[in-house]
Each structure stands twice: as C-alpha cells, then as structure tokens.
C-alpha positions as CSV (number, residue, x, y, z in Angstrom):
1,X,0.0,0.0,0.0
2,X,1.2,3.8,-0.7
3,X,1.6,5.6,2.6
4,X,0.1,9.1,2.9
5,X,1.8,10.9,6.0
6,X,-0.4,13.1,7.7
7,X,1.4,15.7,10.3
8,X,-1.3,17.6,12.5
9,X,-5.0,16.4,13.3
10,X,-6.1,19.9,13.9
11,X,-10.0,21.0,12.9
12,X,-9.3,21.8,8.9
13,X,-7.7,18.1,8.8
14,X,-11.5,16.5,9.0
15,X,-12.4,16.5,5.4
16,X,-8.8,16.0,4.1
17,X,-8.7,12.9,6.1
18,X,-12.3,12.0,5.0
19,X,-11.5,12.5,1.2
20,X,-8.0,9.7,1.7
21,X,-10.1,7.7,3.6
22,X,-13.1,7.3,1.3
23,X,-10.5,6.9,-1.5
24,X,-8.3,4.4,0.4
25,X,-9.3,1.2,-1.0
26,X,-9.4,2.1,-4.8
27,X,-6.3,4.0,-4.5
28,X,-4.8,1.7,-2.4
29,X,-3.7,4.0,0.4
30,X,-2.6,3.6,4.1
31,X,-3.6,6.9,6.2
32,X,-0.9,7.7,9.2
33,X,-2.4,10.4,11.1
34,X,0.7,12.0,13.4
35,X,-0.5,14.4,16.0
36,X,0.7,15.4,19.8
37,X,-3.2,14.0,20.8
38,X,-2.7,10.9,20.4
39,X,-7.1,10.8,21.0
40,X,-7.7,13.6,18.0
41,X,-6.1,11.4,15.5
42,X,-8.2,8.9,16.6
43,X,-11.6,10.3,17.1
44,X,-11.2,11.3,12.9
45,X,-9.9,8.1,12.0
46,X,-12.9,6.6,13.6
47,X,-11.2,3.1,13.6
48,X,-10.9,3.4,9.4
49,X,-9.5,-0.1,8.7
50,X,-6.9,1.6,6.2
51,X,-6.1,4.6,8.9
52,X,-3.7,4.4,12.2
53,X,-3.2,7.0,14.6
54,X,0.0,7.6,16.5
55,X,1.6,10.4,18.8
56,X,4.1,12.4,17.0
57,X,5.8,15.9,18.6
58,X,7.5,17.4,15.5
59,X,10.1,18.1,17.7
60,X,11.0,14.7,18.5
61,X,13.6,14.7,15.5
62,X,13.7,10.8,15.7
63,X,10.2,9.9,15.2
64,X,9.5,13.1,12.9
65,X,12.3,11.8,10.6
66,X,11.2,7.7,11.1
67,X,7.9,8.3,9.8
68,X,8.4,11.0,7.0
69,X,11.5,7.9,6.4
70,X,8.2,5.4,5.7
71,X,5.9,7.0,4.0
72,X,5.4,7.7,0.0
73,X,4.0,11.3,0.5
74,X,4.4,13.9,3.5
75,X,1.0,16.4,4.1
76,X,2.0,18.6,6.8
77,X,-0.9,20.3,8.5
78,X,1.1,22.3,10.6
79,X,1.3,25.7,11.6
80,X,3.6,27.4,9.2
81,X,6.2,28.1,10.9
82,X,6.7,24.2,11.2
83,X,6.6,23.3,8.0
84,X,10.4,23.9,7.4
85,X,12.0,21.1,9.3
86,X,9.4,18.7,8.2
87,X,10.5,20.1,4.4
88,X,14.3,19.7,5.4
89,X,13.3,15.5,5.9
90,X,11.3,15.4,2.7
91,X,14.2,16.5,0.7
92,X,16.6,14.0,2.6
93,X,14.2,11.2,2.5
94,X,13.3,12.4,-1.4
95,X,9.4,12.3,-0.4
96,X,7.0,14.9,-2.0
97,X,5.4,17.3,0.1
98,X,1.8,19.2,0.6
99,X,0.8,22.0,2.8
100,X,-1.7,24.6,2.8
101,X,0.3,28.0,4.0
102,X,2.6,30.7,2.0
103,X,5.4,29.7,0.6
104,X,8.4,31.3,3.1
105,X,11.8,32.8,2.2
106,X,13.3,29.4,4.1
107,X,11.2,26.8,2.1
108,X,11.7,28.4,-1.0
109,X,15.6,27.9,-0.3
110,X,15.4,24.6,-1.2
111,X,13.7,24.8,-4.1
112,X,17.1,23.5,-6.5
113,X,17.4,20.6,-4.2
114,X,13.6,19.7,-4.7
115,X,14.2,20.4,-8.2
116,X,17.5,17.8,-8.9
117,X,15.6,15.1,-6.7
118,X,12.2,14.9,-8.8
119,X,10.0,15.9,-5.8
120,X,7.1,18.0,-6.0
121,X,6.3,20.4,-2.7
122,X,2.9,21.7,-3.6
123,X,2.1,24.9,-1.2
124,X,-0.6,27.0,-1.2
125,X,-3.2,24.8,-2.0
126,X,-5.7,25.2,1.3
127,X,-8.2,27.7,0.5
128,X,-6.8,31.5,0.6
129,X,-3.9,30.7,-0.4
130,X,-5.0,28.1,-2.5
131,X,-8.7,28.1,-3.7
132,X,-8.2,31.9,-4.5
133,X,-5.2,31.1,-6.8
134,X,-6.7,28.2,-8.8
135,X,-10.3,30.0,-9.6
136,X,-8.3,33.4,-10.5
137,X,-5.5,32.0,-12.8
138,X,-8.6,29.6,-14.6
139,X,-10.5,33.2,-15.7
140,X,-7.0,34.5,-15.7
141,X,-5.7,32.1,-18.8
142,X,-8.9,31.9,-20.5
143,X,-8.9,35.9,-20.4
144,X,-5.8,35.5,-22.3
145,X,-6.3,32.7,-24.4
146,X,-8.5,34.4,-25.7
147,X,-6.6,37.5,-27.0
148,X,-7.9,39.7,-24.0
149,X,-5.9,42.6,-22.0
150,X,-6.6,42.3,-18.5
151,X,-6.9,45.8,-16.9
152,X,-8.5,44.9,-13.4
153,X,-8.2,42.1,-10.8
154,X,-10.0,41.9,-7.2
155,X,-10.3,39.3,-5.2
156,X,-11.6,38.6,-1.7
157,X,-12.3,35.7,0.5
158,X,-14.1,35.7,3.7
159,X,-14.6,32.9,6.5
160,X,-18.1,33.7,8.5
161,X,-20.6,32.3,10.2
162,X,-23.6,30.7,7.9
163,X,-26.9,32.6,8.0
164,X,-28.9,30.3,10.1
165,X,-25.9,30.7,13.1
166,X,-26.1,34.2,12.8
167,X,-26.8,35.2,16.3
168,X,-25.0,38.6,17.3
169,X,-24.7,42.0,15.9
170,X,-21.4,41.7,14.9
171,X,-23.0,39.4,12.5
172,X,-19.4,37.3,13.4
173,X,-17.6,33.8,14.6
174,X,-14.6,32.5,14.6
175,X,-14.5,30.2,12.2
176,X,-10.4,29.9,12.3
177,X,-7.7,30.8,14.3
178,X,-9.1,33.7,16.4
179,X,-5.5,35.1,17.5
180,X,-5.5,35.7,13.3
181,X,-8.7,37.8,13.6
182,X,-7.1,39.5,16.3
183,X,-4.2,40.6,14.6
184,X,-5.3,40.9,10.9
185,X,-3.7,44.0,9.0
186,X,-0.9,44.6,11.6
187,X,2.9,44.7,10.6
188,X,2.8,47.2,7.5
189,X,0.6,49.2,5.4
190,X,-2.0,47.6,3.1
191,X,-0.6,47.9,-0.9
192,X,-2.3,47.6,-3.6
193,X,-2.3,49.6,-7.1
194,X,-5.5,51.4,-8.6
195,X,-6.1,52.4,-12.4
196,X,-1.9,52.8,-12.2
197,X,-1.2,54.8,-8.6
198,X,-0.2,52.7,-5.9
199,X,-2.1,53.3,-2.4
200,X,-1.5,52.5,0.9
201,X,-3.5,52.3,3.6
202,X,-2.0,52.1,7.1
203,X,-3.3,49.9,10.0
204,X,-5.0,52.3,11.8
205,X,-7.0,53.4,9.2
206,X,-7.2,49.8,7.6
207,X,-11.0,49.2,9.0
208,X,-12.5,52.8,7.7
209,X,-11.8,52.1,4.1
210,X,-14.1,49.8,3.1
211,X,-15.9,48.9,0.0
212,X,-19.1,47.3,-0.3
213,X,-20.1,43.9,-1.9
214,X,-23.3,41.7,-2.7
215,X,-23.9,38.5,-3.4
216,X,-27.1,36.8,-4.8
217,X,-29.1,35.0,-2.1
218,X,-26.8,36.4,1.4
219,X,-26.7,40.1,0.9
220,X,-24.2,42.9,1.0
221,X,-20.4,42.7,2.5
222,X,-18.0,44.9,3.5
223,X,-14.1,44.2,2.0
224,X,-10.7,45.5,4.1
225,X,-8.3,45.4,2.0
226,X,-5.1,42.6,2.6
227,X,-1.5,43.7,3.6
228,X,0.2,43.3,0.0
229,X,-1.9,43.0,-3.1
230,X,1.6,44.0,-5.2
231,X,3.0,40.5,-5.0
232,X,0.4,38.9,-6.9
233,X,1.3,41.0,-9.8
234,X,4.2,38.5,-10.8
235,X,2.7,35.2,-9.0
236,X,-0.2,35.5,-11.4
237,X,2.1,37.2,-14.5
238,X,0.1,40.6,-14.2
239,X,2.9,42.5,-14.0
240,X,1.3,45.7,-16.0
241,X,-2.0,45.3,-15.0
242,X,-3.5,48.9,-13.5
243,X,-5.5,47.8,-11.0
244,X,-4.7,45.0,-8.7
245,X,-6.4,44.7,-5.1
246,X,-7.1,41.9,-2.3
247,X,-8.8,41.8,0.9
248,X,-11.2,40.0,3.4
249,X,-15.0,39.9,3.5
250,X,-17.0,40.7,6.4
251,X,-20.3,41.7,6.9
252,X,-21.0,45.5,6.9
253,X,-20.5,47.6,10.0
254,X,-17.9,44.6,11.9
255,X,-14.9,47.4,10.5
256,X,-16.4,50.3,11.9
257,X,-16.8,48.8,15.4
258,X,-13.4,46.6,14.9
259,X,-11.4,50.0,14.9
260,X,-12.6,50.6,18.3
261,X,-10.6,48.1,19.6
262,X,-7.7,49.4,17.0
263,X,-7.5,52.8,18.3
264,X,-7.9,52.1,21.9
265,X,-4.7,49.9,21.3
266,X,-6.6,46.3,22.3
267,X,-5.2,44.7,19.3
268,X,-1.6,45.3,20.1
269,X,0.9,42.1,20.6
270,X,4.0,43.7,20.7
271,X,4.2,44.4,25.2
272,X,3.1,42.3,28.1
273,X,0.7,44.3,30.8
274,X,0.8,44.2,34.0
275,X,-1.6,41.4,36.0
276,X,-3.6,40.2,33.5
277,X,-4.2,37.2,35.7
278,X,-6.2,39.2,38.1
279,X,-7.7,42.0,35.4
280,X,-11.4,42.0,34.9
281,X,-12.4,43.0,31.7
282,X,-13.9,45.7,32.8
283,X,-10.2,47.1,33.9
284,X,-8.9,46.0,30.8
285,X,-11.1,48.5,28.9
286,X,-10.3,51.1,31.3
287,X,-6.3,50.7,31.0
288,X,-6.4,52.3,27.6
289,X,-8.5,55.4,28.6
290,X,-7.5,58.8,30.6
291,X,-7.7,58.5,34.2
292,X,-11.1,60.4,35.7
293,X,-11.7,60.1,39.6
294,X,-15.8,60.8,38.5
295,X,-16.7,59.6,34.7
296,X,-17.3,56.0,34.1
297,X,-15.5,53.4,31.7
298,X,-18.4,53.6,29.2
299,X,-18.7,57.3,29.6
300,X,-14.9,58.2,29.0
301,X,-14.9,55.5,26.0
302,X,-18.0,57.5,24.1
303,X,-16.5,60.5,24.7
304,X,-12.8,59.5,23.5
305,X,-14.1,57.7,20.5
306,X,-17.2,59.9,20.0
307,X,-19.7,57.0,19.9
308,X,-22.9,58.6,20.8
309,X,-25.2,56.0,23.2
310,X,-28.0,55.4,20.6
311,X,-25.5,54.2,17.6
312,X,-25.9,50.2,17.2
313,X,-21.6,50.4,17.6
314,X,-22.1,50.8,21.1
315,X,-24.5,48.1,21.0
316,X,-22.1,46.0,19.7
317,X,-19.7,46.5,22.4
318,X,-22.3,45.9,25.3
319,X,-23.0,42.9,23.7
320,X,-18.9,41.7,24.1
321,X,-19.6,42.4,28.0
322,X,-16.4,44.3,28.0
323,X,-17.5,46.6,30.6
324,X,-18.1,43.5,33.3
325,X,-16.5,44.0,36.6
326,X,-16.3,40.4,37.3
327,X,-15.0,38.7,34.7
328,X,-11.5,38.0,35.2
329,X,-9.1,37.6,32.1
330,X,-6.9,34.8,33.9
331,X,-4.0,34.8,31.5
332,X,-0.6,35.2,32.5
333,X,1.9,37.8,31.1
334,X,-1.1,38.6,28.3
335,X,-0.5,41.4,25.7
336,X,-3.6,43.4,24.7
337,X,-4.0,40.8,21.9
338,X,-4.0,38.1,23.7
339,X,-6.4,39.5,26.2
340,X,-9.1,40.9,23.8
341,X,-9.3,37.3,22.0
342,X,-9.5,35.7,25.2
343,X,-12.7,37.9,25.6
344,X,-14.1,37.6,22.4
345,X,-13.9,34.1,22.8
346,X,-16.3,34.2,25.2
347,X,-19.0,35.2,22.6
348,X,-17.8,34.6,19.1
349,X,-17.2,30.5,19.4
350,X,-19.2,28.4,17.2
351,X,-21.8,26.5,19.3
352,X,-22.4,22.7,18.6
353,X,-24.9,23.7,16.4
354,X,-23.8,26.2,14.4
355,X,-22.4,26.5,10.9
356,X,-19.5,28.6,9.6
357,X,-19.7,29.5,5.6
358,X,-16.7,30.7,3.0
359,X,-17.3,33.2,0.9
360,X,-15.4,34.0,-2.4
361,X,-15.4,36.8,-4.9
362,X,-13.1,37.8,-7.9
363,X,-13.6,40.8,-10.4
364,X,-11.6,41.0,-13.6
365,X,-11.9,43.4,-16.0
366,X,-10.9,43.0,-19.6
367,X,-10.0,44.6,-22.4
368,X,-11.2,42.9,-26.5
369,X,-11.3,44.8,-29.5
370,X,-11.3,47.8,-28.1
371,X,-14.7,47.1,-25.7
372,X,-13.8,46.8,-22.1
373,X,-15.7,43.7,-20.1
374,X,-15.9,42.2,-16.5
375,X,-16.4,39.2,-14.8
376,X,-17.5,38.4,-11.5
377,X,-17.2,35.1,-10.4
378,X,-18.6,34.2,-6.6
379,X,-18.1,31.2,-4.2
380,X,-20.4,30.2,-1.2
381,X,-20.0,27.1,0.9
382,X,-21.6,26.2,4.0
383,X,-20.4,23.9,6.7
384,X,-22.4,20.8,7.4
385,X,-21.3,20.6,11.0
386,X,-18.7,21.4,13.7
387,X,-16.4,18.5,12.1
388,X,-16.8,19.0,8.8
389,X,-17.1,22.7,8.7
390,X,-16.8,25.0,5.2
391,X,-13.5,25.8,6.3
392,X,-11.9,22.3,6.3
393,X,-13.9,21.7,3.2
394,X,-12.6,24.5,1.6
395,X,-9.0,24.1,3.0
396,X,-8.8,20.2,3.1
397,X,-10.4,19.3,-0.2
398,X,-7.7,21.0,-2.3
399,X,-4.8,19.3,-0.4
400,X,-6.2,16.2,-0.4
401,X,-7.4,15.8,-4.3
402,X,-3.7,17.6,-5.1
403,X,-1.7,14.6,-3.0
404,X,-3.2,12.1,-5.2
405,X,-2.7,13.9,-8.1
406,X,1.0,13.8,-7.3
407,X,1.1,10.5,-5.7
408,X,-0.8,9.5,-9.4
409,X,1.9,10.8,-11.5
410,X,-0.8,13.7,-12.8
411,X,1.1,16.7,-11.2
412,X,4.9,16.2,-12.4
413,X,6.3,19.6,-12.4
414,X,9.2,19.2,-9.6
415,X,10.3,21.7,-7.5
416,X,8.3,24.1,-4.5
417,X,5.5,25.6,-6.2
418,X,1.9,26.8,-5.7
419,X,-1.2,25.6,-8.3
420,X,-1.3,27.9,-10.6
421,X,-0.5,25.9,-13.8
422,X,-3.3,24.2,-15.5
423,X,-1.7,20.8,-15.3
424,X,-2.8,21.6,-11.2
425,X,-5.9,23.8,-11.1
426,X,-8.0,22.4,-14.1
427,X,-8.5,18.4,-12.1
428,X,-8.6,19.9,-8.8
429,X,-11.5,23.1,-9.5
430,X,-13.3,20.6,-11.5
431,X,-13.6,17.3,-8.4
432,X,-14.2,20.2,-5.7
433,X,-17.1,20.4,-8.1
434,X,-18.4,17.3,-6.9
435,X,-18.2,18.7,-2.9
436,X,-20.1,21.4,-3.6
437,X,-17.5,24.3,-4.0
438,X,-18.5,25.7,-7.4
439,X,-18.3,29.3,-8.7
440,X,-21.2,31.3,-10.6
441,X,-19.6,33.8,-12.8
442,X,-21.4,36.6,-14.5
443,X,-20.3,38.9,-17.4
444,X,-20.9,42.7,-16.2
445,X,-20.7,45.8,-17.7
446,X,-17.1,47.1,-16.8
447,X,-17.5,49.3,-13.6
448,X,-13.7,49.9,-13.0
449,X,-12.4,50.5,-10.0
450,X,-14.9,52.7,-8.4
451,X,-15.1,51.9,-4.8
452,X,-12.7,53.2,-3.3
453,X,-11.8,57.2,-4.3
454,X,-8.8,57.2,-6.1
C-alpha cells in the first residue's frame, strides 16, 4: 500500500482525512495520522480499517524523521512556521510534500534541491492561499487565451458564520484561528495599485476604508483590503495590470466597530501588561482610557471615540460584555491581543450547532477589441457541522485531491510551487465540483475600480 503521512490532526484536517479515507481502497492508500493527541487522531480516524493514529511531537527529531523515512508522500498540516523542518526531511528522505500555508523565504531555499531530486512540494493549496489562486488564474488564462488585455483584478475571501448561526450584531464567529482575527492587518501598510497609482493604507485606518459587496441570495459585505496585493502581480504574470487589489469579507459595519478596539490599542501584541491574571475585563477597557476620579469606563470610551449611546456600535460593544466588573481575564503575562481574543472568545465560538460558511469573490476586467468587459465570479459554501465545517472543506479538499494527483503521476512539475499551472488547477477546481465548491460567474458591464476614491 502507498503511505500518505499526515502531520497535524487539527480541525481543517477532517475532510482532508475523510476525502483519503473514502479513497483508500481504490487507491490503495494507508492513512498515518501523526499528531501530539494521540485521541484527536483517533476520534477522525474513527477506527478506518486503512487509517492508524499515532503520537508524534514534531520536535521529536527521531520519530519526525522515522515516519516522514516510511511513507510515499508527506502532508503537513502544521502551523507554518513548522513546516520547514518537516521540508528539510522530505528533501533527505526524497518524499514529496503538501501544505496549505505561504510559501516562506526558508522553504523556497530549497527549491534547486527539490528540483534535482524529482519531488514535488505543492504549497498554497488550502483555500486563501490556495482556492483563491486556482479559480483566479482559470478566468486568468482563459482571459488571455482568448486575445484579451486584463486591466483589473479583485479578489476577496471571507470565512463567517452561515446565516442560520447568525446570532450577534457583529453578525461574526470565529470560524479559524481567532489570534488571526485578532491581529489581521498589523505589521505594515496595506498595498495595492488602482487604475496605475499605488495606495497604501495604514493599519490604523485599515478598518475605515471599506468597499461594499453583494452577493445573490446572502446580501451585502464589506471588503478591508489585505497587507500586500503587489505580490500577486508576478505570481499570477500581471505584471502591468492597472488595478490590482485583495482583501477579506465581512459583513458591513464589523470594520467600523473593529477600529474601536484598534484605536484604543486592544489589538496590540508587541508588550506584556501588568496582572492580566487578576484583570477583569472591565479594567482591561479602562487601561487604555485617561484616568477620571468621577466619569465611568463607558462614559470616558464615548466620549474619547465619539460614539454617541443610541448608535448600534455601542450596542455591539455591550454585547462583548467588555465593561463587566467580574470577569476576570486569567491569563498570565497577556498582551492586549492576547487578552481581547480571550474575551471575544467568550461570545464569538461556534456552538455545537452552528455553521461557519466561505465566501469567495473575484472581479476581472478586460479589455477585446477595443470594448472593455468584467467578470465576477462568486463562491459560497456552507459547513455541514462542527467536524466537517466549510473551512476544512474549503482548505482540506484542495490538499487532499492535489496529494493524489501527485502520488498519481498527474502533477509532475518538480520543485516548490503553488497551483497555478493548469496541469494543477483544471483536475482539482473541476472534483471540488463534486463537494459542492463551485463558482457562478457573470459577465458585467465594466465598472472599474470605483469603490474606493482614487
């Protein structure tokens, strides 16, 4: 049997693992889950016949290198910042690799020794990154296939909570890693380029530009836009395209009352504050505001941020229960970030019942004998449950059907990559098909870039 080597059992693994084990016989596959909890391996396995479940630290360097050592193909599931030693392994051990995250500076070192052993390390192929990059570059080549000057490219990508779970009036869940919400947007200015002048929008007025969005059957959405759009100007060979922009869907008005916590400084990770173990949250909210021996915490937070008492922000932020003298944050050594997602926590987990749903939209606009065009092409998917979620759809799927294209002898480029050739996008967007994550595209009148004031 051919070995697939999974690293990490965490919750976007469910539907990967589902996908190779529902394939397992006819491909004849042997699933090795490798995870820290030994009992989260096992509870997805579900006692598979053609799965086994062991405990594997990836810092144990023995085990970590016996079991990459045995299998015929390495997915690492990993946080990112893992992936590198795992990668160092596959290269010695000559297996092929999969993961999910952004290709790093580090992995993309070893590119020429991936390259002179055959092996394929296939990155970016989760959902954003991944999803995103297949769907645009499949418009992207027809476009030019078809003797056609692209002139505009947008793209965003949301992960929410499905309308039936939609419960709160931030009309949001966490739906991934929350410390990710947390910081979104921080370490730079956002860049993007719009009808030729580059813009740049700095973090702490990241959540007031905004542009709206709708889509068919669940509404309008707001956009943010994403730290660098620039660099997808050579991934995707758009090098002199005029406009070029990215960002990340949410439903309108969570911005506005997000840059409260921005410009009070809640979102801040770079300083530890001072007995956070014993902090209500109450006192957390008051660190950040002057000191008045008479005004109240809410009253000196309207005033500083001018939020008058009838506007549904402050409605939003009573809801948090951020003003609550008796709730104790209970972390040790916290920074403000870690502190504000331990009390959003509180309100914005998914309950057992609720469902989390991926939303996806791209814009390109086109130039043809001399008439300008657009497409828009959307993506919705809703999560069945709390194990198989939209999110691990969405993010599993891709890495799954991508390590048997590779293990097939289908995908034979070598080297570290992301799927962006159609010898890797045209399979893979057409079997996601078959799970439900399909794209409705429409041909528009060309708008332009006219969201956002140039």
């Amino acid at each position: 049997m051919r070995t697939i080597l999974i690293i990490g059992a965490g919750r976007s693994a469910s539907s990967l693992i589902k996908y190779l084990l529902d394939k397992s016989n006819e491909e004849n596959l042997k699933i090795r889950i490798g995870d820290i909890s030994l009992e989260n391996a096992q509870k997805i396995l579900n006692n598979h016949p053609n799965g086994e479940a062991f405990i594997l630290d990836i810092f144990d360097e023995k085990s970590r290198r016996e079991a990459i050592q045995n299998a015929s193909i390495v997915i690492s599931m990993l946080p990112a910042r893992f992936h590198l030693e795992v990668a160092k392994d596959c290269v010695e051990f000559e297996k092929s690799l999969v993961t999910a995250s952004y290709i790093s500076k580090e992995l993309m070192a070893l590119d020429e020794q991936v390259k002179a052993k055959g092996l394929i390390f296939m990155n970016e192929i989760g959902l954003d990154p991944g999803i995103d990059h297949m769907s645009a570059m499949q418009i992207i080549d027809r476009i030019r296939d078809n003797g056609a000057k692209l002139i505009l490219f947008e793209s965003f990508t949301g992960g929410l909570v499905a309308p039936e779970s939609d419960d709160n009036l931030w009309n949001y869940k966490f739906t991934w890693n929350p410390r990710n919400v947390v910081v979104a947007g921080q370490g730079g200015a956002a860049k993007f380029i719009q009808e030729g002048q580059y813009k740049y929008i700095p973090y702490h007025r990241l959540f007031r530009r905004t542009e709206f969005l709708e889509v068919e059957g669940y509404g309008k959405f707001e956009a943010l836009a994403n730290r660098d759009s620039l660099k997808y100007r050579a991934i995707y060979g758009l090098e002199g395209i005029p406009t070029l922009y990215r960002g990340t869907m949410r439903r309108v008005g969570y911005s506005r009352a997000w840059n409260v916590f921005v410009q009070l400084g809640a979102t801040d990770d770079t300083y530890i504050m001072e007995d956070t173990e014993n902090m209500s949250y109450r006192q957390f909210i008051n660190s950040f505001l002057p000191y008045s021996p008479t005004d109240s915490v809410e009253l000196k937070l309207r005033h500083y941020l001018r939020i008058e008492q009838d506007d549904i922000l402050w409605d939003k932020l009573l809801e948090l229960d951020i003003f609550n003298p008796d709730k104790i944050v209970g972390l040790k050594e916290a920074t403000p970030a870690q502190v504000l997602q331990k009390i959003l926590m509180d309100k914005w987990t998914l309950q057992h019942d609720d469902k989390d749903m991926i939303v996806m939209y791209h814009k390109f606009g086109y130039e043809i004998d001399g008439e300008k065009r657009q497409i828009d092409s959307k993506m919705v998917v809703i999560g069945d449950d709390q194990t198989y979620t939209a999110m691990a759809k969405t993010v599993g799927l891709p890495v799954a059907i991508a390590t048997i294209q590779i293990l097939n002898k289908k995908i034979t480029k070598p080297g570290v990559q992301l799927p962006i050739s159609k010898e890797v996008y045209t399979p893979i967007l057409k079997e996601l098909e078959n799970y439900g994550i399909v794209f409705k595209e429409e041909i528009t009148p060309y708008l332009g870039y006219n969201h956002l004031n140039v």
